[in-house]
C-alpha positions as CSV (number, residue, x, y, z in Angstrom):
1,X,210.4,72.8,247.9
2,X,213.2,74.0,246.6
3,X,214.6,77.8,246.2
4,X,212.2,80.6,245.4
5,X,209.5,79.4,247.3
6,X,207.2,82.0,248.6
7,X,205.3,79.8,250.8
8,X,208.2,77.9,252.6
9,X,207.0,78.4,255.7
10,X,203.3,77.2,255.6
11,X,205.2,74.0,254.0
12,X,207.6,73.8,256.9
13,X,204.4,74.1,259.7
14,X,202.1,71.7,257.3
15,X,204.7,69.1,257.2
16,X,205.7,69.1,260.7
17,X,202.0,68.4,261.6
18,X,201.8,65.6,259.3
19,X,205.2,64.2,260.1
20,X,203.5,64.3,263.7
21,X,200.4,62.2,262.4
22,X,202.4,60.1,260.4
23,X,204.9,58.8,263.3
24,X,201.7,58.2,265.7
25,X,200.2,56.2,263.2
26,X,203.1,53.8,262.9
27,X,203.6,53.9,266.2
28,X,199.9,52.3,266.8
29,X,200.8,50.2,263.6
30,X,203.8,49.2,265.3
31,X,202.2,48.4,268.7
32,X,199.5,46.4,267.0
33,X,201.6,44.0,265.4
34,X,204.1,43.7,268.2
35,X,200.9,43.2,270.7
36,X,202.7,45.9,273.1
37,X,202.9,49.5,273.4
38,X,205.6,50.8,271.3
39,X,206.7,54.6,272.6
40,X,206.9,57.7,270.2
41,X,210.7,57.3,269.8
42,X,210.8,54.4,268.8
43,X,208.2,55.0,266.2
44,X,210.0,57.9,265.2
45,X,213.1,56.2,264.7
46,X,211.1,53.1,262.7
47,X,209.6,55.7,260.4
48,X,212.9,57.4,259.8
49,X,214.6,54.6,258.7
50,X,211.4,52.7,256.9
51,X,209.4,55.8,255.5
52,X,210.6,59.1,255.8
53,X,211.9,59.5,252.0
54,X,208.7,58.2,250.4
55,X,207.0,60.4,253.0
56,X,209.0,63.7,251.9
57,X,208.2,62.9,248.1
58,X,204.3,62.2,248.6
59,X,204.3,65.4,251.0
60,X,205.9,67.8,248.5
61,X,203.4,66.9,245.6
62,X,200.6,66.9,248.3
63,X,201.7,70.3,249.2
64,X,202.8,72.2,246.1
65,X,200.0,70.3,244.1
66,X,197.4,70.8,246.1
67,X,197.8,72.5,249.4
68,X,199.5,75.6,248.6
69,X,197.6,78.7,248.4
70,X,200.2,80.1,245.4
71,X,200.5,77.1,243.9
72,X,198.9,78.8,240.7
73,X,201.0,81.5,240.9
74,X,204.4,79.1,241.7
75,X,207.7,79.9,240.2
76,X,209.1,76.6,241.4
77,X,208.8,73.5,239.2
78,X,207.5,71.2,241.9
79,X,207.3,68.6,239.6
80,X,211.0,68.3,238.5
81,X,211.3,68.6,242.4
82,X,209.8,65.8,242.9
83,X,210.9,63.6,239.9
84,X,214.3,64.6,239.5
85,X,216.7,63.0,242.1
86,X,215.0,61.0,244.2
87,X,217.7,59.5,245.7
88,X,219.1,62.7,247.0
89,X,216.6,62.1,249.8
């Protein structure tokens, strides 16, 4: 996201809600494979080791690319955001 942006806080609620979605779904992943029923924190603490960098990246571009309602109008270079120092994650 980045400094500047005018919209930080319909990124901040957008992502939390898919961060939400994205731990239950490896949570059912999780208790498929495993044939038992694996608990949220658990998941949660799967996804944060496993996923939750290429998550970030693929959220930003979804967001600033496509869900932002100023992302017409953006002063922010997403892009750079999103290419330049990945490993900063």
């Amino acid at each position: 996201m980045g400094s500047g942006c005018i919209c930080s806080g319909e990124y901040i609620a957008e992502e939390v809600k898919a961060l939400g979605r994205a731990v239950e779904k490896n949570r059912e992943k999780l208790s498929r494979t495993s044939g038992r029923e694996v608990g949220y924190s658990v998941a949660k603490r799967d996804f944060t080791d496993k996923h939750l960098q290429e998550f970030a990246r693929g959220f930003h571009q979804l967001f600033c690319g496509e869900m932002c309602p100023e992302r017409r109008k953006c002063q922010v270079d997403w892009y750079a955001y999103c290419t330049v120092g990945r490993e900063s994650f």
